[in-house]
N, C-alpha and C positions, 0 to 999 in steps of 0.2 A: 389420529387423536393425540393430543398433549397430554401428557404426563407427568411430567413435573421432576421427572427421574433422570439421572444420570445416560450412557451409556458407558460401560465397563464393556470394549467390546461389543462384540451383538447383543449383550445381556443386559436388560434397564435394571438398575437399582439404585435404592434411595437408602442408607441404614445410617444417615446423620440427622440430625436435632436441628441443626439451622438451615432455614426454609425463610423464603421472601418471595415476591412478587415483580410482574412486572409492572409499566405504568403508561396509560394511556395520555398522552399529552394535549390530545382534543378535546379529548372529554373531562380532562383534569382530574381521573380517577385511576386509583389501581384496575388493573387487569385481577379477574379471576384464579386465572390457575395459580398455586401452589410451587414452589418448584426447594426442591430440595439440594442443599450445598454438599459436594463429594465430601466424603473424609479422608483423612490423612490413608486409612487402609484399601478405598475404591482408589486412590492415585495409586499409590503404589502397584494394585493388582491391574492396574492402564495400564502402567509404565510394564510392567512384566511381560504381560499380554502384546503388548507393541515389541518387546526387545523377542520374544518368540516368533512376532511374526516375522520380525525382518530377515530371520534365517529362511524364511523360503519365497518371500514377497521379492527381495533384493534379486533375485535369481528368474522372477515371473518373467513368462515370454512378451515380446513385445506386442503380440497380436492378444490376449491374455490381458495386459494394464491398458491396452486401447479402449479394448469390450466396457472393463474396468471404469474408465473414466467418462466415457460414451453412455454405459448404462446410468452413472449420476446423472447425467445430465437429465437423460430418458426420466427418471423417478420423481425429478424437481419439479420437471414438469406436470407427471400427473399428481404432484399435489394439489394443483388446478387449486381452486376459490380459496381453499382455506390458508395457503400459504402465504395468498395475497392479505386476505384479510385479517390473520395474523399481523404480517410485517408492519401493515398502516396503523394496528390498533397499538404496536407498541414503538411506533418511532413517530408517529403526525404526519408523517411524509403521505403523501399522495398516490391512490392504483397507479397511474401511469409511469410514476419516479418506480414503483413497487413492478411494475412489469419491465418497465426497461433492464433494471438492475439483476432481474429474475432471467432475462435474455445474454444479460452481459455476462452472468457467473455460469450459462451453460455452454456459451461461447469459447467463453476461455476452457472450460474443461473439454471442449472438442477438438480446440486447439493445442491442447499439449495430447490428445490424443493422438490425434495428427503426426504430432512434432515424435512421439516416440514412436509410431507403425511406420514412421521414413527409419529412424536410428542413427541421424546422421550425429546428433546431437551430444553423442557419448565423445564425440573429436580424439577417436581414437587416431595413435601416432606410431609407424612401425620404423626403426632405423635397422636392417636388418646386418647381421653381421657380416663380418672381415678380416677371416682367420689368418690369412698373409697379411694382415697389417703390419709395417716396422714402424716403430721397433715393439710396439705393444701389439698384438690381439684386439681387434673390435668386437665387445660382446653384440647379440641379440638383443634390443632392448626395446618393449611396446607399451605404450601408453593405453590408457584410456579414465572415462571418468565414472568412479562409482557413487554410492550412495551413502550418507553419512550415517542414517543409523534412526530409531526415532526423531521426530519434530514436534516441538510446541507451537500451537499455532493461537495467539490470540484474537479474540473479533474484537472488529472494530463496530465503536458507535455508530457511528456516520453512515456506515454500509452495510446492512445488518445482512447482505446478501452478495459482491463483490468484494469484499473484503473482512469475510467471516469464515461462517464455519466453512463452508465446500469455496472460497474464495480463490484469489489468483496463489495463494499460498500454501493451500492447502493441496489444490490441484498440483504446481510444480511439485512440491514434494512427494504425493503420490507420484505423478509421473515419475521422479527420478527415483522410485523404489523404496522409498522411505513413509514406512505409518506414520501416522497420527493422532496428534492426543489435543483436541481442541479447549482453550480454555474460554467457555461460552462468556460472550457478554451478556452483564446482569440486565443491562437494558433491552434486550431482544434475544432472550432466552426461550419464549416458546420456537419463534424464529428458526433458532437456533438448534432447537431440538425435530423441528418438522424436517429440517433439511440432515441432521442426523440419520434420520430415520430411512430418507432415500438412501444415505450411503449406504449404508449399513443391510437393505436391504439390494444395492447395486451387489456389495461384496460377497452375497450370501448367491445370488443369482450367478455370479463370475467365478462365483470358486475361490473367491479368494480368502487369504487365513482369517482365521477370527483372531482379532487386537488390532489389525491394522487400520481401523480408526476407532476411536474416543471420542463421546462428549462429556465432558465433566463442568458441572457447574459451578457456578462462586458468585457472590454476593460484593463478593470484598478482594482482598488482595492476597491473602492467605494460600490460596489454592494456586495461582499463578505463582508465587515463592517458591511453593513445596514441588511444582511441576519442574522452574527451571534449576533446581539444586539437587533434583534425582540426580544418581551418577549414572543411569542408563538412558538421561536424556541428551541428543547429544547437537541439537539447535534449537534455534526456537526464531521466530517471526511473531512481527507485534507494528499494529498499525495504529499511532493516537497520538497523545501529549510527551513533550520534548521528558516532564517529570518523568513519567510512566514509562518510557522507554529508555532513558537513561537507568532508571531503576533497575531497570532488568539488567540491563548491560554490566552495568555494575555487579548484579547479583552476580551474574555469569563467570565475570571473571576472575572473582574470589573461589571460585568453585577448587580444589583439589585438581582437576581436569577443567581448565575454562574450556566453554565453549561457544561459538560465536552465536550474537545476536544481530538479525537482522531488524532492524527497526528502521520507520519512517515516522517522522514524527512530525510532521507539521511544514510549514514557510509562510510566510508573507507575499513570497511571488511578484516582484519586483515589476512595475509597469515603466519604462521611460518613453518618453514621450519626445520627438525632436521636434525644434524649432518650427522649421517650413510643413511638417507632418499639421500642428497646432494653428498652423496660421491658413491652413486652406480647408481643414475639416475637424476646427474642435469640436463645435456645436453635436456632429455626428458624433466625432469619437466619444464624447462626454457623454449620448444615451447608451454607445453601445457598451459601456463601461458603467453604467449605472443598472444594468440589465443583469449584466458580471456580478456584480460587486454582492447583488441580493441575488443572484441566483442560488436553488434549495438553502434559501434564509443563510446564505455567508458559510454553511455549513460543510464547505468541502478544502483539502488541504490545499489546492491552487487556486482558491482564492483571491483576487488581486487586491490583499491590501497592503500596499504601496506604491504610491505612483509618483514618480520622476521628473520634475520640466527645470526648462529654465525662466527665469521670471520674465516675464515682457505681457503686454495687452493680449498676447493669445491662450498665454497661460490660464490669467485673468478670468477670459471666456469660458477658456476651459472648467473653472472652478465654480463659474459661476452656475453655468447650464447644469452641469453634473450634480449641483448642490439644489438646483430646482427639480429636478428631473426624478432624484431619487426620493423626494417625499411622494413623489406618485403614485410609486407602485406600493400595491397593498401589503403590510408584513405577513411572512409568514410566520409558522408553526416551528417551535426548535424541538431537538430531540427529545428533550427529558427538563423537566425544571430544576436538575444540576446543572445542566448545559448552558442556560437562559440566565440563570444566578453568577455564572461564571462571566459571560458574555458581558451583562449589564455590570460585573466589578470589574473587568478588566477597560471595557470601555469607559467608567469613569475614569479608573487611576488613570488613562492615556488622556483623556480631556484637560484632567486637573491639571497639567504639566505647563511649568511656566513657558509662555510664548506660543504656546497652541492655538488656535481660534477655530472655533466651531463656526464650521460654513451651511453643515444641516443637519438636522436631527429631528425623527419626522415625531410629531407632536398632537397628533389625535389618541383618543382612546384605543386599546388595542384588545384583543380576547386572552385568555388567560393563557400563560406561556407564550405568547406572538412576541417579536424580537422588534426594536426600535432599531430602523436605520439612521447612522450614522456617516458623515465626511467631515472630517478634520482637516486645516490646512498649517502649513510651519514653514519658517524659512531654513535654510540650508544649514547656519551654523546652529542655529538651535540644533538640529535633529544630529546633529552631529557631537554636538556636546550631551547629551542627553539621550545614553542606550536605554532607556526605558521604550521611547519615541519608536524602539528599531522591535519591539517585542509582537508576537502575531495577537491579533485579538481575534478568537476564532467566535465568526459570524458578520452580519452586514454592516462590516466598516471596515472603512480605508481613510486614508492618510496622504496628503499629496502635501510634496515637498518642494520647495521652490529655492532652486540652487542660482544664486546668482551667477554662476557662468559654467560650461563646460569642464574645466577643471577641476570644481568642487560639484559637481557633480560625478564626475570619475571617482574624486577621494573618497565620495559619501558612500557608493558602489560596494569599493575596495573594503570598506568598514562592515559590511554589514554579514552577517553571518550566513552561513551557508543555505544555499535554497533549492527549492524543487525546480522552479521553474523564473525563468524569465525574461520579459517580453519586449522588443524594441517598436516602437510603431514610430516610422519615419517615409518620406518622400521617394521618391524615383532619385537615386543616387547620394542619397542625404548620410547616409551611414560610412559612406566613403571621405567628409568633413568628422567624425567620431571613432577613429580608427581604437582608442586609448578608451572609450565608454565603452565600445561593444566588448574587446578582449577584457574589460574589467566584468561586465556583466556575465561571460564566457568563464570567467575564473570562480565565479560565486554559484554556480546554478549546474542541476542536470540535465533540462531541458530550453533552449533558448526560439522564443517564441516571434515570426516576426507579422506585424500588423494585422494582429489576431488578441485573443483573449484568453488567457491560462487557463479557463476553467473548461475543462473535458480532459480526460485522456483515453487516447484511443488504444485501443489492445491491439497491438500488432508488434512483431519481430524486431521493428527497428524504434520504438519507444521504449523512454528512460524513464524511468519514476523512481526517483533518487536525487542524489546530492550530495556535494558535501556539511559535512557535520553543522551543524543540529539535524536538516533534513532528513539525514539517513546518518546511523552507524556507519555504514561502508559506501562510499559512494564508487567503486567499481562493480557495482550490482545495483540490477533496476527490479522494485517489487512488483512491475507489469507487462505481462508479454512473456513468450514462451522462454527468450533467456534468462529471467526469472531463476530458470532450472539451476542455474549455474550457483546457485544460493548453495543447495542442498546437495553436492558433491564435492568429490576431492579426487583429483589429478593423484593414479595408482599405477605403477611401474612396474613388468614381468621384463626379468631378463633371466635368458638364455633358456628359457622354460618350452618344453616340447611341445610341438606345434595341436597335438591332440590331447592335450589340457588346458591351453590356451580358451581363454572365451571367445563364444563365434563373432564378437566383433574384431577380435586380433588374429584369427585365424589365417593362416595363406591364403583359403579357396575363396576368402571374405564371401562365406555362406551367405550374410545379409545384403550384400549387395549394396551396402553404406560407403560416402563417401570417407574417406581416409588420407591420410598425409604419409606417405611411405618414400622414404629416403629421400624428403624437403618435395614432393609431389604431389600434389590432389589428383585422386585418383578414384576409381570403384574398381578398378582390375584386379584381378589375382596377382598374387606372388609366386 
């Protein structure tokens, strides 16, 4: 059952004045329940709570944070009906987006369970000493990676269930030993609180300390302020707009003690398109990018809006099919009617823009909140002179660009700011004629896509979900997949320290049986 309450720890409480609601975008009405915004004194006793648990959470065995992160999953699950129809009542999104997404956030929590009952993951490093060294002494000296300390973790709109409260970032960071202090999104806070609830009852079941997770609610931006400028908060994760996360970053690093934000914030997700790719399969490439472009209503950060050619008859085709094609399909549902508000201003200011031409914009009646798709086309120096043209418009539109040749299409590349992802679709040996386009598109992006479609990401070991800046804060960190982890630790050094005070990942007998780098070796042997 929904509450409308915080969690402070395993404890619900509400003892603030400001209370809002959530909002159903279907049915164009408020949501029912009630939900009450923390106060300045419920953060602070999180923040407490989490900085107590970490003195004996950070130390938890690894069979102990497995159970841990295994039982969320377990509990998400039998939320069974009501979580579902929760999630749909306050995003519009669809049961089947609502169960896939419900698959994907137990997925990943089984996988960083996984990734900690191996251990290999701590990349402990032993150089061990070499008392006759001349002319110096070689100390003892052993590596490994520990746990930062609490994390703020914000939900994201768009995912009220993979990129929320029990999301990929939540999860890493428990995995790597560190509580949690969630700052719920106002848009899917019953959500947000169902999935609370499984923690919380996961951690009561596992034994684990009471603090090491949090939900705290907010309405507004207040409570996310006051979260990242505790001095016992000591990261934070934040999935949404370039504003929003800049914001934080910024906050962060005026702090007395900065401390690092991860953030992703968005892209455009660059399509190029080559020549002979264009001249033997636009018509196809053009639905299966009209399929993209409105897939869940434009609403996700790999997105493809922007796409790349160079100008000739195939382009043409290309602009022309993809511009009939996408009035077909029917619009869907946005999040929230801020979302929708946003969408329909940003995609005027990018229409208004001298030299733009609207190639489609779908033009029947729609139901209340449904999002009008859009394609825009421009030529090469316009979009060039004009960084408005280069800005994301998050939802069903995209922008194709038409560079009169190879070279000013590389420069266009080179310009554009940093991205999640992006895509090359070309011919059986075509990329090997664009040696200077691909390492440009390779310079701007954290994942480079070929003759496929940006929009998915898979959770697995060897996916990036990052980028350079705007994309992400830090593009040496991906926010999906078990390296993830690598967010929410820091490289910690024992030297000369006896071997039975050593932790049992630095130990000689390597009790864990983790693989290890001992004097430039990989290894699991003893010493």
């Amino acid at each position: 059952m929904i509450t409308g309450k915080n969690y402070i720890g395993n404890q619900l409480s509400a003892n603030g004045n400001k209370t809002y609601t959530t909002f159903n975008p279907q049915t164009n009405q408020e949501n029912k329940v009630v939900f009450t915004e923390a106060t300045s004194e419920e953060i602070d006793q999180a923040v407490l709570l989490a900085t107590e648990a970490f003195a004996s959470f950070r130390n938890t065995s690894k069979e102990q944070k497995a159970a841990f992160l295994n039982a969320i999953a377990d509990e998400i699950l039998a939320l069974g009906d009501e979580l579902l129809e929760t999630y749909c009542s306050e995003s519009g999104l669809p049961q089947g987006r609502a169960m896939g997404e419900r698959g994907r956030t137990m997925g990943q929590l089984r996988s960083f369970a996984e990734l900690v009952l191996e251990g290999s993951w701590v990349e402990a490093s032993i150089d061990t000493a070499q008392p006759d060294r001349a002319p110096m002494p070689k100390p003892d000296v052993r590596k490994m990676n520990i746990p930062l300390g609490p994390v703020v973790v914000f939900g994201a709109s768009n995912f009220p269930l993979a990129y929320s409260t029990a999301g990929g970032d939540t999860a890493a960071a428990l995995a790597a030993g560190c509580p949690v202090l969630v700052k719920s999104h106002p848009m899917h806070a019953g959500t947000g609180e169902l999935i609370s609830s499984a923690i919380i009852k996961a951690a009561k079941d596992t034994g684990m300390p009471n603090g090491v997770f949090s939900n705290l609610n907010s309405s507004g931006i207040e409570v996310g302020q006051q979260l990242v400028n505790h001095p016992k908060v000591k990261a934070v994760g934040f999935t949404g707009s370039i504003r929003g996360g800049r914001a934080l970053y910024d906050l962060a690093a005026k702090r007395p003690e900065p401390i690092p934000v991860f953030a992703e914030m968005g892209s455009v997700n660059p399509v190029v398109v080559l020549p002979k790719a264009l001249e033997n399969r636009a018509a196809a490439l053009a639905k299966t990018y009209a399929q993209s472009i409105t897939l869940g209503t434009g609403q996700f950060c790999t997105n493809p809006g922007l796409i790349l050619g160079i100008k000739g008859a195939a382009l043409t085709e290309f602009i022309n099919v993809l511009a009939s094609e996408i009035v077909t399909i029917d619009p869907g549902c946005m999040l929230h009617p801020n979302i929708l508000g946003a969408y329909e201003a940003n995609k005027e200011k990018a229409i208004s823009q001298e030299g733009l031409t609207l190639a489609a914009h779908y033009q029947n009646d729609v139901a209340t909140n449904f999002a009008k798709q859009a394609i825009a086309t421009v030529n090469g120096a316009t979009f060039l002179a004009n960084p408005q043209l280069h800005q994301e418009v998050f939802g069903p539109y995209s922008i194709v660009v038409q560079c009169d040749d190879a070279n000013q299409l590389e420069e266009l590349i080179l310009q554009l700011e940093g991205q999640l992802t992006g895509t090359v679709i070309a011919d059986d040996n075509e990329t090997a004629n664009y040696p200077g386009v691909i390492a440009a598109v390779q310079n701007r992006v954290g994942r480079i896509i070929f003759n496929g479609v940006p929009t998915g990401v898979e959770v697995c070991p060897s996916m990036v979900h990052g980028g350079p800046y705007p994309a992400s804060t830090d593009s040496r960190f991906t926010a999906v997949g078990v390296s993830s982890i690598a967010r929410w630790v820091r490289p910690f050094s024992y030297q000369d320290w006896p071997n039975k005070l050593l932790p049992l990942e630095l130990k000689n007998e390597n009790p864990l049986g983790i693989l290890r780098l001992v004097n430039n070796q990989k290894t699991t042997d003893k010493i």
